[in-house]
C-alpha positions as CSV (number, residue, x, y, z in Angstrom):
1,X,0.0,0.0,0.0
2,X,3.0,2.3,0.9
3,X,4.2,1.8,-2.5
4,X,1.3,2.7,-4.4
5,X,1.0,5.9,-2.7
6,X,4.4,6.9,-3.1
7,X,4.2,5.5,-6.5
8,X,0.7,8.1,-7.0
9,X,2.9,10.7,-5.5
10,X,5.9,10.5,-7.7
11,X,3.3,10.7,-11.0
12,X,1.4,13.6,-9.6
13,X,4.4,15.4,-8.7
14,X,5.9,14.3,-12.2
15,X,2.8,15.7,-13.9
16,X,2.8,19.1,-11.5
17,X,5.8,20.9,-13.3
18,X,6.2,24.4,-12.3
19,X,7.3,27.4,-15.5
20,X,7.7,30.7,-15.7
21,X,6.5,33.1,-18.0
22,X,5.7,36.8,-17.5
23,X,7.7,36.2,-14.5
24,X,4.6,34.5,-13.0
25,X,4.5,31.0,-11.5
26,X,2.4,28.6,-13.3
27,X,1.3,25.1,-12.9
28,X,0.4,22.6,-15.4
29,X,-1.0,18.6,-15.3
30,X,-2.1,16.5,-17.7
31,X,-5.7,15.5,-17.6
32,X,-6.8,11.8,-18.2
33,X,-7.5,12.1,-21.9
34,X,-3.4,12.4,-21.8
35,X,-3.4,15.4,-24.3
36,X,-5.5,18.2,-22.7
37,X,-2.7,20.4,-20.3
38,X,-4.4,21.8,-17.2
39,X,-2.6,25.1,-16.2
40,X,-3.3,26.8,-12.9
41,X,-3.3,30.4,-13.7
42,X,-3.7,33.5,-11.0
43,X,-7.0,34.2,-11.9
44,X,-7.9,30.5,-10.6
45,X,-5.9,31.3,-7.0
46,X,-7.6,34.8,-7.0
47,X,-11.2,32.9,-7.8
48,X,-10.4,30.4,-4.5
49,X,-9.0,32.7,-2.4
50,X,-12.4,34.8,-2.7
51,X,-14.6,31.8,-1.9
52,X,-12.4,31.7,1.3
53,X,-10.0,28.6,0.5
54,X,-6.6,28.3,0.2
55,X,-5.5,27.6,-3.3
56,X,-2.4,26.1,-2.3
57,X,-3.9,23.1,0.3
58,X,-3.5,19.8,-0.7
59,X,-7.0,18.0,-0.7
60,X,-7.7,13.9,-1.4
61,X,-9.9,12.9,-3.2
62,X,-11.2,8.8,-3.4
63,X,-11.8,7.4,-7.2
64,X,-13.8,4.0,-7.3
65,X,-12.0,2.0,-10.4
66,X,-13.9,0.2,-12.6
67,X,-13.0,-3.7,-12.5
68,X,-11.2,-3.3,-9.0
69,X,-12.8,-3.1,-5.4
70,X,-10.0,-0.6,-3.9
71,X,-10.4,2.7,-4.3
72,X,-7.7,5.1,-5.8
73,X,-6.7,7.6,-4.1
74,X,-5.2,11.0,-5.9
75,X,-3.8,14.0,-3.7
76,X,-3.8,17.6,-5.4
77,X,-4.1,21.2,-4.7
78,X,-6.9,23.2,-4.7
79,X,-6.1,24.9,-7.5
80,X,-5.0,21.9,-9.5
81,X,-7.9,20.4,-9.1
82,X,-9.8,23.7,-10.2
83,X,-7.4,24.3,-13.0
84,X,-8.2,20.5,-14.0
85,X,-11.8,21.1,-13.8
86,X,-12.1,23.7,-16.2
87,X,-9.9,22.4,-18.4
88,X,-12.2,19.1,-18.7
89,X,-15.0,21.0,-19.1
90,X,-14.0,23.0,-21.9
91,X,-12.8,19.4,-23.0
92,X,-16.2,18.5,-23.4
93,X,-17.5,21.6,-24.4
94,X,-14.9,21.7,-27.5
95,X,-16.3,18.0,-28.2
96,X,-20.0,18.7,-28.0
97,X,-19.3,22.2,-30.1
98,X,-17.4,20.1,-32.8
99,X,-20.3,17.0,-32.9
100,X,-23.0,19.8,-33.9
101,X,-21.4,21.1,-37.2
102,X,-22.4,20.1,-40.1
103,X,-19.8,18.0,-42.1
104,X,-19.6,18.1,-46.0
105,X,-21.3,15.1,-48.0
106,X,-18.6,12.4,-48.8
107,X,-16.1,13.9,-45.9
């Protein structure tokens, strides 16, 4: 068990890479669609800190697998789960957007 979560731990913190540009800190992840980056912006740490929370807290969450009766467990900040949030909805948004146009005949 002490494995796995160090295992989880060494992937989040592998797919939490700090950058700098505009000489602001940013965070990015990738989602679980593997191609979609989630990047943790100020405006999302300004957005948290005025509902009162602290962007920077690490929170748990438990994910029931399909196919396996223990539960995963992934550990993130605030404001990468935020940041991944709004990225996967405007995931799905792009994807519903993109099924209502109407393709050409023989496309």
């Amino acid at each position: 068990m002490k494995k796995t979560a160090l295992f989880a731990g060494l992937i989040l913190a592998g797919l939490a890479s700090a950058a700098c540009t505009n000489g602001q800190t940013s965070q990015q992840a990738t989602l679980s669609n593997g191609q979609r980056v989630a990047e943790i912006t100020p405006a999302i740490r300004a957005d948290l800190r005025a509902q009162g929370l602290d962007p920077d807290e690490e929170v748990c969450k438990r994910d029931d697998e399909i196919g396996s009766v223990i539960p995963k467990r992934t550990c993130a900040t605030r404001a990468m789960w935020a940041a991944r949030s709004g990225a996967s909805q405007q995931y799905t948004s792009d994807i519903q957007r993109d099924a209502l146009r109407t393709r050409a005949p023989g496309s």
